[in-house]
Steps between C-alpha positions, in 0.01 A plus 500: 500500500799655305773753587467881370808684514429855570833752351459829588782824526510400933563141445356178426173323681362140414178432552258190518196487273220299380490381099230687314528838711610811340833659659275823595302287767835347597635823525211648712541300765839630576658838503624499185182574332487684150344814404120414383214648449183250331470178738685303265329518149828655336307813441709728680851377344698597795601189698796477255743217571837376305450122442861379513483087507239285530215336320167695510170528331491705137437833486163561571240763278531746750943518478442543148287845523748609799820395372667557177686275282817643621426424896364191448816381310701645818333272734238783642181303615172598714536357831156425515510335180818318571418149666840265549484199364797376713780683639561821379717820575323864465693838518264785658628852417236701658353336802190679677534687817553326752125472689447320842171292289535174359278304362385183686633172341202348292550141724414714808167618327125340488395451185340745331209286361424424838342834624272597284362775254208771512370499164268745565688800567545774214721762691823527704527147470859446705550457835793447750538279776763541768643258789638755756737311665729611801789452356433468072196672287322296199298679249338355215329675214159319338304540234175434686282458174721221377651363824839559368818579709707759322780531692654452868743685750664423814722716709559599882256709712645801601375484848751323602708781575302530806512118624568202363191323616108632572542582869768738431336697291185487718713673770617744324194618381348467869817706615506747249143552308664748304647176343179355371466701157880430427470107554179561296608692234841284473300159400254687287705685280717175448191335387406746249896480377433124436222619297637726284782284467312258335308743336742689353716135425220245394256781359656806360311741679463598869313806584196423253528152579411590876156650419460166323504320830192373662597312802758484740518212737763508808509224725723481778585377902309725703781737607573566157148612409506687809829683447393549104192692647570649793264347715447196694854471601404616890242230527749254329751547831207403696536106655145553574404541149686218308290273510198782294447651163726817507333823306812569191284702329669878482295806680472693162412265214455788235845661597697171542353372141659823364860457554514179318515676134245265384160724446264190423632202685289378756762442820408211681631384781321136602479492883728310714432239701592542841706644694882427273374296253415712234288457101871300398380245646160535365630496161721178586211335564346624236806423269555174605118363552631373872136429634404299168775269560514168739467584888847496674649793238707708649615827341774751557546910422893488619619837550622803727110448596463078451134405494351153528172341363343184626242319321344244700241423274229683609700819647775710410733578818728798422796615758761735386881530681726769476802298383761767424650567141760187509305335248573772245837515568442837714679578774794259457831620394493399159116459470360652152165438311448203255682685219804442276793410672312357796624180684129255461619160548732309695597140531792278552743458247570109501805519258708731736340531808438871516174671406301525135306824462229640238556907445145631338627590141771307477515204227631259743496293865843623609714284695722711772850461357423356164353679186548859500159718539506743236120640730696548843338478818344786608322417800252262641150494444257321729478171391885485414535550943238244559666257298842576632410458828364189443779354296771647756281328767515161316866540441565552858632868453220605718354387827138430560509804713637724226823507605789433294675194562864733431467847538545677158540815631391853506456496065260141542579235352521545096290258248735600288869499657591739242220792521426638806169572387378158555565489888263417718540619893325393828341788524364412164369117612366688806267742275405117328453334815191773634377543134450098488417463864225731454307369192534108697364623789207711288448154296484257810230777672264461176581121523409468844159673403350204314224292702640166295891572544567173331419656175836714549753264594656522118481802543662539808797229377 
């Protein structure tokens, strides 16, 4: 990994990045993205950066038709021709709008190769697939002919304005139907902004480049498909019906396909399983090959909606839990997505006896009281609070009931002593406690299913 320095006319950011990727795919993942418009082929000359230090690649064929002697003598490079050799410092004069998408950091991704291509088709070749999650929305555009992934976005669903997790918004459609079409339309139209995002970022062209798409796949926890279509949601709130295929599909097909903007796509939404575990899970399994694996796998959808998969062997067991939205950092005071400036790792710091922490985007592990963090702390992310409570547990700062051993007080108790941003409160370890109490008890239930349960005891260690 190296360090890229990131000047701009607000400040200075540092961020973390891999050897042999270009500073626009750095940049992409954060919010200081730059103004593009061809996917990265140079094309488009307008991701224009200032290289200021560093050693980098040459300039490649494409700098050379976009930039002129002149510019290239000033330092001016193509972002997504630029790839740091080492560490390097960038000045960006004209960011892009701000945009809640992001891509999705290429470790977090399946490879490509791994899915697949449809040689045969001729027409409309791309196609989108989306993960409608409760609390976050992933879209991906293909090219289904070549089983290529263009490009990638990430960003918040919208919904959540009406409840943090699925049963709110459940009840607030059953309280107000009126509701339905605005939760609806809400996580729709944020969908089609990912798309044009990318399309108008990684393609050049959005409105012609809808008619171009064939297929749209949405997969989601059952809620979500119910609240994206308007119907299912009363027989979701049913105990009686949770443990049976629940009917997603929306009352008008030909009227619901038209306010997606994309006249040829085929919209498909695979069923869900039962009751709350929804066609996520389906495409974990599919994903991850669960049931072609040894017998005793156990797999895990962790979310506002956690689902669980058993394989046994012979049979998949599936359970799903609502655990809350603790585990994506919602809901507690300083709680934010997995984005730059988030708190994602925690551990003892042996040289002083305080706390070490990772910030997403920042070059280093930053020791509380040491180096200073030229990415401050934002926030906490999800895995940043499960590994602070269970370093503040080991370091005796918290009880085993989730107490603190010394009260810190109404502000929490601070990672960082200097940035209140980085407390933690009992409230806060409370939200933890019922979000990880949950998915245990949901686990030991599947567990307890098996007819040999000495196949699970690693699992249950």
């Amino acid at each position: 990994m190296l360090t890229l320095q990131i000047r701009t006319d607000q400040g200075e950011h540092a961020l973390a990045m891999p050897v042999g990727q270009s500073v626009r795919e750095a940049l992409d993942t954060t919010d200081l993205r730059v103004r593009a418009a061809c996917g990265g082929t140079g094309s488009c000359g307008a991701c224009l950066v200032r290289l200021m230090q560093g050693e980098v690649n040459p300039h490649t064929l494409a700098e050379y038709q976009k930039l002129t002697a002149e510019e290239r003598a000033e330092g001016l490079r193509l972002a997504c021709q630029l790839r740091p050799r080492g560490d390097a410092v960038i000045f960006l004069e004209q960011p892009a709008p701000p945009s809640h998408w992001k891509s999705i950091p290429p470790e977090n991704l399946l490879p490509a190769s791994t899915l697949g291509s449809r040689a045969e088709l001729t027409q409309r070749i791309y196609g989108v697939a989306v993960d409608l999650g409760t609390t976050h929305i992933r879209v991906a555009l293909w090219d289904r002919k070549r089983g290529k992934r263009i490009a990638t976005r990430r960003g918040p669903n919208p919904q959540g304005v009406f409840g943090a997790d699925v049963l709110n918004r459940l009840d607030t459609v059953r309280a107000r139907p009126e509701r339905a079409a605005e939760l609806a339309k809400l996580a729709r139209s944020a969908i089609v902004q990912a798309v044009r995002d990318i399309l108008a970022r990684d393609v050049g062209e959005v409105t012609p480049m809808l008619a171009e798409i064939g297929e749209l796949i949405i997969v989601g926890n059952t809620a979500m498909l119910a609240l994206l279509t308007g119907h299912g949601g009363e027989a979701l709130m049913q105990p009686e019906n949770w443990q049976s295929a629940i009917d997603c599909r929306p009352r008008d097909p030909i009227a619901w396909h038209e306010q997606w903007f994309m006249p040829h796509a085929n919209i498909w939404l695979p069923e869900a399983v039962a009751g709350f575990i929804g066609s996520d899970l389906v495409a974990d399994l599919i994903a991850t090959g669960l049931n072609e694996g040894p017998a005793g796998s156990l797999l895990l959808d962790v979310g506002t909606n956690t689902e669980i998969a058993l394989w046994d062997g012979q049979h998949l067991h599936l359970t799903s839990v609502p655990g809350g939205p603790a585990f994506e950092g919602v809901g507690i005071r300083n709680g934010m997505p997995a984005e730059v400036g988030a708190i994602c790792r925690v551990r003892p710091n042996a040289s002083n006896g305080g706390l070490a922490f990772e910030i997403l985007g920042a070059p280093l592990s930053i020791p509380t009281g040491t180096a200073p963090n030229t990415t401050p702390a934002r926030g906490i992310c999800g895995s940043g609070l499960a590994d602070a409570v269970a370093v503040l547990l080991e370091l005796g700062i918290l009880k085993p009931s989730g107490r603190f051993t010394v009260s810190p007080g109404a502000e929490g108790y601070r990672l960082d002593p200097g940035n209140p941003r980085t407390a933690i409160t009992g409230v806060d370890i409370d939200a933890f406690q019922r979000a990880k109490a949950a998915t245990a008890a949901a686990m030991e239930t599947l567990l307890s299913t098996s007819p040999t349960p000495r196949h699970w005891a690693c699992c249950r260690r």
